[in-house]
Steps between C-alpha positions, in 0.01 A plus 500: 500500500735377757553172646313442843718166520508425885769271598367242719709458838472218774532678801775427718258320791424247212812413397641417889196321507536292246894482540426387824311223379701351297774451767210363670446232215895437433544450900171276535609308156875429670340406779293219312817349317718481794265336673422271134869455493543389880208244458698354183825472660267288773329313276856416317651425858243315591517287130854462565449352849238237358745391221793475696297247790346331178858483363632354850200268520586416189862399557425326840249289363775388164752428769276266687426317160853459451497326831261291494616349148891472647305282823345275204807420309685435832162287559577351177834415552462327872218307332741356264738390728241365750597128565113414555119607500519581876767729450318646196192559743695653766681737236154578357323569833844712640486724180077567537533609844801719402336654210154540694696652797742768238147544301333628838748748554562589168082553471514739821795662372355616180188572704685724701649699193174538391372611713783776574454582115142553527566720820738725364290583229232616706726700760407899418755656336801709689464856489 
């Protein structure tokens, strides 16, 4: 009895077919992480912005502190050599207007960076 094995062959057409679609799903699946890796690199940049104007805000807003203690102890100091209450008073109502006048533009200041911050992280990304 002999064997009647047939060997089973895809033919040709089949295989460019499906060759041709798996190039299809490599270039489509590139496609969709270049474009996954471009939006993390924006979403990094745009991370890195926020923390660096949080960082300056940050820094800006220490330095006034350190100010604003320094213009107390000098306070501090004048009030101990004051020769009377009237010059105490006068000392006392010089250094509020100071401080209210540095703490206005100190306020806007930080305002301003802020609001820059909060800008930039909104900007669309560069291409």
């Amino acid at each position: 009895m002999a064997s009647n094995k047939s060997s089973f062959e895809i033919p040709e057409q089949m295989r460019q077919m499906a060759d041709q679609s798996v190039d299809q799903a490599r270039k489509a699946f590139d496609e969709y992480m270049a474009a996954t890796r471009k939006t993390v690199s924006t979403v990094e940049d745009k991370a890195s912005s926020m923390k660096a104007g949080a960082d300056d805000l940050g820094r800006k807003a220490l330095e006034y502190t350190e100010e604003h203690v320094s213009a107390a102890f000098e306070l501090a100091q004048k009030m101990v050599r004051a020769s009377d209450v009237q010059e105490m008073m006068a000392l006392q109502s010089d250094y509020m207007r100071k401080q209210m006048e540095a703490l206005g533009e100190q306020v806007r200041e930080l305002g301003d960076k802020a609001a820059k911050t909060a800008q930039d992280a909104v900007k669309p990304g560069k291409d």
